[in-house]
C-alpha positions in Angstrom: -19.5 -7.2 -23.9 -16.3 -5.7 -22.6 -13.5 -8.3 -23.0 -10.3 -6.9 -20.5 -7.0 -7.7 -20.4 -5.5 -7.5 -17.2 -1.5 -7.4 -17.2 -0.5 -8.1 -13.9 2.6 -10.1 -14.0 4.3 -7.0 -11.6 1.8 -7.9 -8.8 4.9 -9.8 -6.4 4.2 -7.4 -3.2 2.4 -4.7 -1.5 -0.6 -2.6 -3.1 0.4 -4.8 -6.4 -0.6 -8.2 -4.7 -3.5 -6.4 -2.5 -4.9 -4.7 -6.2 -5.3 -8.3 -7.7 -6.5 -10.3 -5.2 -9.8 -8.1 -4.4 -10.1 -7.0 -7.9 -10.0 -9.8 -9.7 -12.4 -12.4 -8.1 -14.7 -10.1 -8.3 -14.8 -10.0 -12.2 -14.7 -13.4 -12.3 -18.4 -13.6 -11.0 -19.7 -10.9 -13.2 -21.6 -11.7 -16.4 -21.3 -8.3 -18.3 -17.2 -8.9 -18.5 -14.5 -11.5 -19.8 -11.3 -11.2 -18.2 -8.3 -12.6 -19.1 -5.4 -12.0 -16.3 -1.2 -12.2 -17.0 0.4 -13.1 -13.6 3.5 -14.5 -12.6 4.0 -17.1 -10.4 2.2 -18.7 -8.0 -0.3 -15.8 -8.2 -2.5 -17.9 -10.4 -3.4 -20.7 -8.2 -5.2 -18.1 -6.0 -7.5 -16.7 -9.2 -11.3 -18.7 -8.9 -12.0 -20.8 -12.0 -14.7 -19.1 -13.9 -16.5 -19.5 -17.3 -15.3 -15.8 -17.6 -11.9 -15.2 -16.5 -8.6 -17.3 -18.3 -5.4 -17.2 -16.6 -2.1 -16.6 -18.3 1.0 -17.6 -16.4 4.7 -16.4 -17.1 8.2 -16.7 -15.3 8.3 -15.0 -12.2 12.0 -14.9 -12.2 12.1 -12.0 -14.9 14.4 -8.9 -13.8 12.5 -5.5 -14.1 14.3 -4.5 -17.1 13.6 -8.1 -18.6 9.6 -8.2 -17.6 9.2 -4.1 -19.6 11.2 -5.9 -22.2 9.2 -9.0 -22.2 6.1 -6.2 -21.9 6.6 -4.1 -25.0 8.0 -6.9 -27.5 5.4 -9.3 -26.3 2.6 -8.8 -24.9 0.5 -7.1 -28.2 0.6 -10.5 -30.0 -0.8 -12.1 -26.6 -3.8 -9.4 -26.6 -4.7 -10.0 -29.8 -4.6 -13.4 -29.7 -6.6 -13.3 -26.7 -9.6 -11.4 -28.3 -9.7 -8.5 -25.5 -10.6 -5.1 -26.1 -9.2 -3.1 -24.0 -6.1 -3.5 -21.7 -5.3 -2.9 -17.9 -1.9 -2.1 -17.5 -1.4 -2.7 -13.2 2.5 -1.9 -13.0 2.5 2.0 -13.8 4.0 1.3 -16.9 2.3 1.5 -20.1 2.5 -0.3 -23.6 4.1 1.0 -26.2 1.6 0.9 -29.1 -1.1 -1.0 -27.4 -3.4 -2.6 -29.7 -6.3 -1.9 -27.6 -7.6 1.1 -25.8 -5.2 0.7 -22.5 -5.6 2.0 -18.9 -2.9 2.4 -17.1 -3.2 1.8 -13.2 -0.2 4.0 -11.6 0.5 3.8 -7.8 3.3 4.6 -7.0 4.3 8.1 -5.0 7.9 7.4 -5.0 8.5 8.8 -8.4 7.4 12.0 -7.5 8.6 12.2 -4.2 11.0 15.0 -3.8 11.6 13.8 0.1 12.5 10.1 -1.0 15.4 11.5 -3.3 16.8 13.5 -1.1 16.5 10.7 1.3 18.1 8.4 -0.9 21.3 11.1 -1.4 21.5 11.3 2.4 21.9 7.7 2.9 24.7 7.4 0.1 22.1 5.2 -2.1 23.2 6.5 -5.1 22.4 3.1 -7.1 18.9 3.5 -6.5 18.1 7.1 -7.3 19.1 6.8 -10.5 17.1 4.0 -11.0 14.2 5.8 -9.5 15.0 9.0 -12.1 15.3 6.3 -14.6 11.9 4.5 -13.8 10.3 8.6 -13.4 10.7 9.5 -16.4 9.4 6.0 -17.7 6.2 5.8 -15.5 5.8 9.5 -16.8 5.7 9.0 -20.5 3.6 5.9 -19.3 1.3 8.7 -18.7 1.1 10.5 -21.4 1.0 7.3 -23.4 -1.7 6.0 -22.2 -5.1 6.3 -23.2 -6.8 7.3 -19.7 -4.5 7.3 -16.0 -6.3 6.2 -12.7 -4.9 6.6 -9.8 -5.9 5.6 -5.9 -6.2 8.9 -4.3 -7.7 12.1 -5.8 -5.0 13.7 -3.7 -2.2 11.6 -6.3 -4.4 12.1 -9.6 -3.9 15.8 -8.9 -0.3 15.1 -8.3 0.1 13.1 -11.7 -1.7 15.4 -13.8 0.5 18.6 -12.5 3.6 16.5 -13.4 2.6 15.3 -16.7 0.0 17.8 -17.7 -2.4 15.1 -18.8 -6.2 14.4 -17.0 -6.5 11.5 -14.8 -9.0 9.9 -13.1 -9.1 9.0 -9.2 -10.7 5.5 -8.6 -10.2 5.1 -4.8 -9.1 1.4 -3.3 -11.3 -0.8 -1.9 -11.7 -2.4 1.3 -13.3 -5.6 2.0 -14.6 -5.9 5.4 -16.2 -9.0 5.3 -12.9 -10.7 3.6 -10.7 -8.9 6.5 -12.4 -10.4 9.5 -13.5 -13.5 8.3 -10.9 -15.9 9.5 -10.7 -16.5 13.3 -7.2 -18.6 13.2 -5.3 -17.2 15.8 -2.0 -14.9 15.5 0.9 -17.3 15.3 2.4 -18.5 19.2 5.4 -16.1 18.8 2.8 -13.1 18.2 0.8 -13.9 20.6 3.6 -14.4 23.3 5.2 -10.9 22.1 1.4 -8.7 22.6 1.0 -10.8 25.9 4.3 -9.8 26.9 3.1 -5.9 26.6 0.2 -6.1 28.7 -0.3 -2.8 30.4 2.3 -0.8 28.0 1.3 1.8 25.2 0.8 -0.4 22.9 1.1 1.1 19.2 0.9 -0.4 15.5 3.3 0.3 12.4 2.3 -2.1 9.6 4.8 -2.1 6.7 8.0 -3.6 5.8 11.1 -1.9 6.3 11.7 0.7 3.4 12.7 4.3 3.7 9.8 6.0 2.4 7.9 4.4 5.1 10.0 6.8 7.8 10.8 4.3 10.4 13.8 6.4 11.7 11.4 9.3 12.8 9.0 6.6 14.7 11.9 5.2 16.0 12.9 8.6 17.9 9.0 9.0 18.9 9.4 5.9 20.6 12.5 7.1 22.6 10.4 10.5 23.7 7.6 8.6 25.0 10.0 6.6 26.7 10.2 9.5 29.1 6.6 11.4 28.6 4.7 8.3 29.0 6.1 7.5 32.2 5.1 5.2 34.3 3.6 3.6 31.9 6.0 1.4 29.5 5.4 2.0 25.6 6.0 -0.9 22.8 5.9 0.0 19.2 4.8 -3.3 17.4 6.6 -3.9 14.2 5.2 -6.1 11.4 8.7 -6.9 10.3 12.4 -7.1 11.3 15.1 -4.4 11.1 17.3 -6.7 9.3 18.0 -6.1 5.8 18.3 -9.9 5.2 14.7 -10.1 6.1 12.5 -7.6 4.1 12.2 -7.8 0.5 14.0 -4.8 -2.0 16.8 -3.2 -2.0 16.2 -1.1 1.3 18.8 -2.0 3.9 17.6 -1.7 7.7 21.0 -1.3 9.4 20.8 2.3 10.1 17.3 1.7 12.0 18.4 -1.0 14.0 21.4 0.9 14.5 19.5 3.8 16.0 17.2 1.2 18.1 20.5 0.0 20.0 21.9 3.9 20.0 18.7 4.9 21.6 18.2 1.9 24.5 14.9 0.9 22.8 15.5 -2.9 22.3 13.1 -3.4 24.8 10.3 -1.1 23.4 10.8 -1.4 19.7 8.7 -4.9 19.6 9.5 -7.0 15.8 6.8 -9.1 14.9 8.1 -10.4 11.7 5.5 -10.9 8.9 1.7 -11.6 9.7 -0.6 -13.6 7.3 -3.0 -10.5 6.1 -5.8 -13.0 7.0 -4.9 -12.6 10.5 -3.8 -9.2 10.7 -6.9 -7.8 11.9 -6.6 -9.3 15.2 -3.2 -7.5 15.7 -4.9 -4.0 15.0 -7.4 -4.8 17.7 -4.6 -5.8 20.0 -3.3 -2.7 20.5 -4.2 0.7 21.6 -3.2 3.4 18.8 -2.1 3.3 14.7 1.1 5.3 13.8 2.5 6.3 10.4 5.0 8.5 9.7 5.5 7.7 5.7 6.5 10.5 3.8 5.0 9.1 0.7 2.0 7.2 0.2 -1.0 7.0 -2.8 -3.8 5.2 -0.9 -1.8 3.6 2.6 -4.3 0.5 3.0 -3.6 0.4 6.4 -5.3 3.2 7.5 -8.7 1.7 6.3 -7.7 -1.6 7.8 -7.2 0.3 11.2 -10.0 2.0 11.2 -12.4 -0.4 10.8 -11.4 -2.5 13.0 -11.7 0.1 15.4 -8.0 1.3 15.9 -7.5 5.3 16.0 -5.1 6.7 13.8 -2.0 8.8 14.0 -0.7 9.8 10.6 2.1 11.9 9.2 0.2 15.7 7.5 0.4 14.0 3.9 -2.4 15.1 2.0 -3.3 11.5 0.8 -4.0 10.5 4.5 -6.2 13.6 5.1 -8.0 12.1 2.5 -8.2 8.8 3.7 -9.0 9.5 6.9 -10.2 12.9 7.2 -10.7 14.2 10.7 -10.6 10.4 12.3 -7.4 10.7 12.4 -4.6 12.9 14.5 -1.6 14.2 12.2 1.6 15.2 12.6 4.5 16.9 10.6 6.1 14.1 8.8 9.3 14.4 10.3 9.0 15.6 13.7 9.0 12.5 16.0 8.3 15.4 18.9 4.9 15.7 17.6 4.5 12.7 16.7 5.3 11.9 20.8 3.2 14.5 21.7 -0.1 13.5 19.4 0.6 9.8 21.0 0.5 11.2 24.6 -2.7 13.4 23.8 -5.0 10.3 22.3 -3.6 8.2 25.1 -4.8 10.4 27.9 -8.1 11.5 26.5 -10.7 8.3 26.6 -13.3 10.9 25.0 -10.9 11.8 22.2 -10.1 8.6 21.2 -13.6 7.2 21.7 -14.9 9.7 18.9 -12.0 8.9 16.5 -12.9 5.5 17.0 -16.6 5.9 15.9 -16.0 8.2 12.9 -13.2 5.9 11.2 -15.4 2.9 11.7 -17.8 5.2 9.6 -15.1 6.6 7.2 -13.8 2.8 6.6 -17.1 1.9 5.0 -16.6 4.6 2.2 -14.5 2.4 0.2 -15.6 -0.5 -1.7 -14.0 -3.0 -4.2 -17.1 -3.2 -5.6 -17.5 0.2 -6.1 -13.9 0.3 -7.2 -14.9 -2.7 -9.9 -18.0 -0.9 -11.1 -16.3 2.6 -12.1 -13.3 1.3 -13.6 -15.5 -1.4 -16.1 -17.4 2.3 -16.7 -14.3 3.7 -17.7 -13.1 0.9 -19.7 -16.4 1.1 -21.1 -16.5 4.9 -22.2 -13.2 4.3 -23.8 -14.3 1.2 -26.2 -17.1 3.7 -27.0 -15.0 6.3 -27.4 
């Protein structure tokens, strides 16, 4: 029986958090596995009990350079002593001299991104790309350290393995349907006062919180062209977050967006929704009329499934990752052209057919990916390398 470790104790936001809590309940009903998971936090009150699965807790107040620390000097003793035979590393980052067979999970487009540098210089943020060229060249040798690489997309396996020469494997996300429209609570009053307060108006959907890689500023000046194009009718841009640095987590500061939001006149348009409970979020998709992205950088970009199941057609920026994703469900756009962004927004808005047929095909397209499916591949792999 294949006894895996899970180190997870980086899962605090985003894909990270999304990763565990679909993966891991779902190894704790199998009978062909023992699990045993490292989180940090309150993360562990949300992992089912289970005759398979034991839960390891540590601080959650651990710096990043204190957690890899904490990683490499400790965290061989705590596999062996755990009996597991082969580890999942979640965080991108590998262990040194892992005891067992390791697989390394890496996720994250940033540290390859050539646009979110240069972004970085632009905005004077000179603090954090170093420590992105710092955590590069980290989350590369991670790479080449570990025994096998999977990664979300096959769009960034292909990207990995060009940049570290080494094979590895694409294990696309899941998405689970049944979990994402199960609970009927409604959106909290505020929410529901701001969508009500749009009735009539273009109403279009950018799920994220603030962070530069996401591309607000482009969406932002969208929003100020179809101002004008999608007259008479008014247009609001609902925002799953605040353009206040105070009020998204990291170190990405929102001033320059909310800065361009007063510069442009768009305070009544640009619509901030602050945080939604991800159990509810799927009756904000069907609240409104038309998904946008404009990210720049992205590995799998959850959303797009989440939209297009529940019905929602899609506007994305031309990365390849959400070609593959979406495929032709969606419209796309060069990533940093809010004209044709404008202009792609205008076109689905105005065609009923169009939007109709994107509709139908990424309600098909969302059922291609499973957590289940996702489960069964990577307990394969993990299996092949125990073999091996």
């Amino acid at each position: 029986m294949i006894h895996l470790f899970i180190n997870a104790i980086a899962a605090s936001a985003g894909g990270g958090l999304t990763y565990i809590r679909n993966v891991v309940p779902r190894l704790a009903v199998r009978d062909d596995v023992r699990t045993t998971v490292l989180v940090a936090g309150a993360l562990g009150d949300e992992i089912p009990a289970s005759r398979s699965m034991t839960v390891l807790r540590e601080s959650s107040n651990r710096s990043s350079a204190n957690r890899l620390w904490y990683e490499q000097r400790s965290l061989p003793r705590i596999i062996l002593s755990s009996g597991a035979n082969v580890l999942l590393s979640t965080g991108n980052f590998a262990l040194y001299r892992s005891p067992v067979p390791q697989i390394l999970l890496s996720r994250n487009a940033l540290y390859l991104s050539a646009d979110f540098l240069r972004d970085l210089r632009q905005r004077g943020e000179y603090r954090l790309w170093l420590d992105t060229e710092v955590k590069a060249a980290f989350a590369r040798w991670s790479v080449l350290a570990a025994d096998c690489t999977v990664a979300p997309s096959a769009t960034f396996a292909a990207e990995l393995q060009h940049w570290t020469g080494k094979r590895v494997v694409c294990i696309h996300h899941g998405f689970d349907r049944e979990l994402f429209f199960r609970d009927q609570s409604p959106l909290p009053a505020g929410a529901q006062a701001k969508l009500a307060s749009a009735e009539g108006s273009l109403r279009l959907l950018f799920v994220s919180h603030y962070n530069y890689y996401r591309n607000f500023e482009t969406l932002i000046r969208a929003i100020a062209i179809l101002k004008k194009k999608a007259h008479p009718r008014t247009v609001r841009l609902m925002l799953t977050c605040k353009l206040n640095s105070k009020d998204n987590p990291g170190d990405y500061r929102a001033d320059s967006a909310a800065q361009l939001v007063r510069q442009l006149q768009l305070q009544e348009e640009i619509v901030e929704l602050d945080s939604i409970p991800y159990s509810l979020l799927h009756h904000l998709y069907r609240a409104c009329d038309l998904y946008v992205t404009p990210a720049y950088a992205e590995t799998f970009a959850h959303p797009l499934v989440e939209a297009m199941a529940s019905g929602l057609p899609v506007i994305a920026s031309d990365l390849p990752v959400h070609k593959e994703i979406c495929g032709e469900s969606a419209l796309y756009f060069p990533r940093f052209s809010p004209e044709s962004l404008a202009e792609q927004v205008i076109q689905a808005s105005r065609s009923s057919d169009r939007t109709a047929a994107m509709r139908e095909m990424g309600a098909s397209r969302s059922r291609d990916f499973s957590w289940d499916k996702h489960v069964d591949q990577l307990l394969q792999l993990a299996c092949d390398l125990i073999n091996r």
